[in-house]
N, C-alpha and C positions, 0 to 999 in steps of 0.2 A: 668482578663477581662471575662466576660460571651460571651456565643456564638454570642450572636447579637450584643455585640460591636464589636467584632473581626470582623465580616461581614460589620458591616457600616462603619470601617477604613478601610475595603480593599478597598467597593467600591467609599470610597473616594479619596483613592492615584487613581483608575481607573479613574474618575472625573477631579482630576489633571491632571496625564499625559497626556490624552484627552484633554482638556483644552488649555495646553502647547504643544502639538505637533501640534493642528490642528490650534492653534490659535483662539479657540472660548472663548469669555468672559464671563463672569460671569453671565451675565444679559439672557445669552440664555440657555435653557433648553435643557439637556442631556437626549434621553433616552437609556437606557441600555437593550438590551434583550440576555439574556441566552442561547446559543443553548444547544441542549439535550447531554450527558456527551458521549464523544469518549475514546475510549481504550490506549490513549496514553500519560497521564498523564499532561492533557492540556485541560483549560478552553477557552470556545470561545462567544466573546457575539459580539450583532452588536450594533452600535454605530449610534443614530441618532440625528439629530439636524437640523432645519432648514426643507430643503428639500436633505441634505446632509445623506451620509452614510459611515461608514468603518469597519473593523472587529479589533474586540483586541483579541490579547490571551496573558494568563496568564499562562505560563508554569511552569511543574515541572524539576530543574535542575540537581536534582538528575539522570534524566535519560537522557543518556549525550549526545543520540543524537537529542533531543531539544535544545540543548544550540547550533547545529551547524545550523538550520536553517538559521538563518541570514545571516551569507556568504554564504552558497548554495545558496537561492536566489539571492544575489549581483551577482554572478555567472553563476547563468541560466539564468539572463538579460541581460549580458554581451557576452554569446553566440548567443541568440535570440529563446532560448528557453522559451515558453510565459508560466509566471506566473505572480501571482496577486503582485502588485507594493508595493514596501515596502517603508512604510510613516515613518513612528519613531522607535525607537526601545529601552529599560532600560534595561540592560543585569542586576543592580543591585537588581532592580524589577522583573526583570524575563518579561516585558511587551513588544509584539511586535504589532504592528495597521499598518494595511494593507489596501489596495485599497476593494471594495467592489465589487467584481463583480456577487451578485445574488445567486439565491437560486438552478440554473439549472445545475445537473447532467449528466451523460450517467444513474446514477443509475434512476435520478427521469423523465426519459423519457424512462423507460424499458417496456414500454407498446404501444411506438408506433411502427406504422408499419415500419419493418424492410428497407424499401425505402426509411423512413428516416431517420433513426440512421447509417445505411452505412456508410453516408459518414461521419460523425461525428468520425465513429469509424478508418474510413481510414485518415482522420485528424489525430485522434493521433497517430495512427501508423506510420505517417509518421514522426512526429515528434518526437516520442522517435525512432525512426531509427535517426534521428540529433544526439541523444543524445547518442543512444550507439555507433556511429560513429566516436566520442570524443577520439581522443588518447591518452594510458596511458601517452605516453611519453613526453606528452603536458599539462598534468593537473599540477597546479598549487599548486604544495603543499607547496612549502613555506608561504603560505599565506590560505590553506585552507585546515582544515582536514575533515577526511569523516571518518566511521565507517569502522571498518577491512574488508577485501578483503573478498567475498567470496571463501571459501576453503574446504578442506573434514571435519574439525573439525566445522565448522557452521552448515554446510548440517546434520556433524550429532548429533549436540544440537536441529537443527529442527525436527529430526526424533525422537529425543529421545524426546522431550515436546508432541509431536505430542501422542506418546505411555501413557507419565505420566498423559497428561490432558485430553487427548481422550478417549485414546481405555480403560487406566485405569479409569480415574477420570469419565468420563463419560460415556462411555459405562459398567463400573466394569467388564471389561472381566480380568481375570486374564491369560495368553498365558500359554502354556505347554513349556516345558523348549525346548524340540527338535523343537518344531515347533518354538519360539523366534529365536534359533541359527540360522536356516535356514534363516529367516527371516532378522535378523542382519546382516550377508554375503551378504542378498540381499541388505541391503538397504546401505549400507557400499560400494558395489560396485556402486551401482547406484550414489553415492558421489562425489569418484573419477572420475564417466564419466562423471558429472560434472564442475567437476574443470580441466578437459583436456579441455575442448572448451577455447579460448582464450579470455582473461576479456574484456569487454564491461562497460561501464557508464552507471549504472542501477537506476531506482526510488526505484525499490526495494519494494514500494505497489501500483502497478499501476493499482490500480481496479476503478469500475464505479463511488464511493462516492469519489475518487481522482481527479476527471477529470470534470472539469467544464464548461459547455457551455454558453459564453455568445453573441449574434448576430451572432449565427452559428461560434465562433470563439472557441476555445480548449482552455485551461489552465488547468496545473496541480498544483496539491496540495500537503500536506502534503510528500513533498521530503524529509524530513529531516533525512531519514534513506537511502539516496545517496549513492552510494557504485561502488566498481568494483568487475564485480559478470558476471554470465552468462545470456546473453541475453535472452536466450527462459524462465527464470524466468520473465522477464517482461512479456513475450508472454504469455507466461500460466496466470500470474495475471489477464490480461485483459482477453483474449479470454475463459478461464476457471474460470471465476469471479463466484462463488456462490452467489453476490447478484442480479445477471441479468441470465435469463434462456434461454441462446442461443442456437439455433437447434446444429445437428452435422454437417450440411451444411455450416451454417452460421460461427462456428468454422473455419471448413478448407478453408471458403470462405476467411476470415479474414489473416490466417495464410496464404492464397495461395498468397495474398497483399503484404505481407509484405516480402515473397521469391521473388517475381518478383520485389519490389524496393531495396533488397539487395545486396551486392556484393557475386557470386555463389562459393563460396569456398568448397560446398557440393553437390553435388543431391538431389530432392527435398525426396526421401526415408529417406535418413539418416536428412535430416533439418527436416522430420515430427516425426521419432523416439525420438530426439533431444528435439522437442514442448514434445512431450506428457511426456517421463521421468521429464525433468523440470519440468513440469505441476503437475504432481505427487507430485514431492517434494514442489513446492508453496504450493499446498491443503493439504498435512502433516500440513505446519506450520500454513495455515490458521484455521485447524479443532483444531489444540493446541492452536490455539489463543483462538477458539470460547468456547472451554469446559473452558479455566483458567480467562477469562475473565467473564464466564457468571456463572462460580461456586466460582470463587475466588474471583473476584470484583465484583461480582451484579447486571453485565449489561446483564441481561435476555436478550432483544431485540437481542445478535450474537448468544443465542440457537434457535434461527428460523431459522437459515441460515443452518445448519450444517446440515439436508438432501439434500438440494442442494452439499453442499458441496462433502459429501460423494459418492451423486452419480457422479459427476466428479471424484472424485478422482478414483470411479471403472471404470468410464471410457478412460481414461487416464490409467488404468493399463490394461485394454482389449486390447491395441490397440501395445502393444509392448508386447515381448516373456521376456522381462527379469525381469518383477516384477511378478510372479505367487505367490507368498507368499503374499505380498503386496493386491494382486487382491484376494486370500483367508481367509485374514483380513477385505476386504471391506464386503464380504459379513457377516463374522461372527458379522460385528461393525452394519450393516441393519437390521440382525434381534434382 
């Protein structure tokens, strides 16, 4: 088959399932629009007809934690954790069609004034507080899997892609062998301090393109990499988000939120040591994401992000005594 049959069968089974799940006939016209290509092995178009809307994705099942979506969301609706309403779903298609709720972000309101993203941003915080509140020993796993626990062996495949697609693939810094070692130890430790905080119910990418506003109301997105992992990883995702450029103020204003609606198992020094090491470790993975995705797969658009990035991530290592190699990497990866 040539390329443009292969295209005009897909979007005909699209057609179909569409068709069949919404219960629209023949006689009415479909449009289909593409959104622009995300990093995670997943098509997304929106679905229009009538004066109606819904979103389809066409995922890849080889990456296996797309095939868990579908129960996560059965699941965070059944807690009353708000996401977008799941309409049909063809696990043998790989097709999932969703409720539609709009085009509005925290990312695509990063330009208003802070008086009114506040509360927006204390919304979600309140709500993934719901969700890492979730106890392990109440999760449902005979009936729902979730991708492995965060642990020291995760933290340090983040640290190491973070090295292979960053600091090497992208920056081409090659390390000197002594400064590595040091380096290794440090971030090896910084792992373990990790995985000693006790697991929490994580989104696991809870940044501003995750997080949807619609009538002042929150929904989250792209859960499907769900997990039990350490909470100030959500906290750093969001509040140290490279694609929105928050004061230092507005950081600790955020984090000072979500301490006062927490239960105080800590003082608020070691719960901020806590944010920013986490923090650290997110922006590794997120800066490995942006060099293997934008050198490996061709999504130029995440090499924009990645000075943002970086300068969180040196920020986040100023602010604690125990990444100074880490904090010596930031500056060598800036110039």
């Amino acid at each position: 088959m040539t390329k443009e049959e292969v295209e005009n069968l897909e979007i005909n089974n699209l057609l179909h399932f569409c068709r069949k799940s919404l219960g629209i006939s023949d006689s009415i016209k479909i449009q289909i629009s593409p959104f622009e290509r995300r990093g995670s092995d997943r098509s997304f178009f929106r679905i229009r007809w009538n004066k109606n809307s819904a979103i389809l994705i066409h995922y890849n099942p080889n990456r296996i934690e797309n095939t868990l979506y579908i129960d996560i969301a059965k699941f965070l609706m059944e807690i009353n954790i708000p996401v977008p309403r799941l309409i049909a779903s063809n696990s043998d298609k790989c097709f999932i069609l969703m409720e539609d709720i709009g085009n509005k972000t925290l990312f695509s309101l990063r330009k208003e004034p802070w008086q009114k993203r506040r509360t927006l941003y204390q919304k979600t915080l309140l709500i993934i507080h719901q969700l890492h509140s979730f106890k392990k020993q109440c999760f449902p796993y005979h009936r729902l899997k979730l991708m492995e626990d965060f642990g020291p062996e995760l933290y340090r495949w983040e640290q190491e892609y973070f090295k292979e697609h960053f600091v090497r693939g992208w920056c081409k810094i090659n390390l000197k062998f002594s400064f590595e070692k040091e380096l290794q130890k440090e971030l090896l430790s910084l792992g373990e301090k990790l995985s000693h905080i006790p697991l929490s119910l994580i989104h696991r990418d809870l940044q501003s393109q995750n997080i949807m506003v619609r009538n002042n109301k929150i929904y989250l997105i792209d859960f499907q990499g769900m997990r039990f992992g350490n909470l100030f990883y959500d906290l750093g995702s969001l509040i140290c988000d490279p694609y929105v450029d928050l004061s230092y103020d507005e950081k600790r204003e955020l984090l000072s939120f979500y301490y006062n609606i927490s239960e105080k198992d800590m003082d608020w020094e070691e719960f901020e040591q806590c944010f920013w090491e986490a923090s650290a470790q997110r922006l590794m993975q997120a800066l490995g994401a942006y060099g293997f995705l934008g050198l490996k797969k061709g999504l130029k658009s995440y090499l924009v992000y990645i000075p943002y990035a970086l300068k969180n991530l040196y920020i986040s290592t100023s602010k604690v005594s125990s990444l100074r190699f880490l904090r010596r990497l930031c500056i060598l990866c800036q110039r």
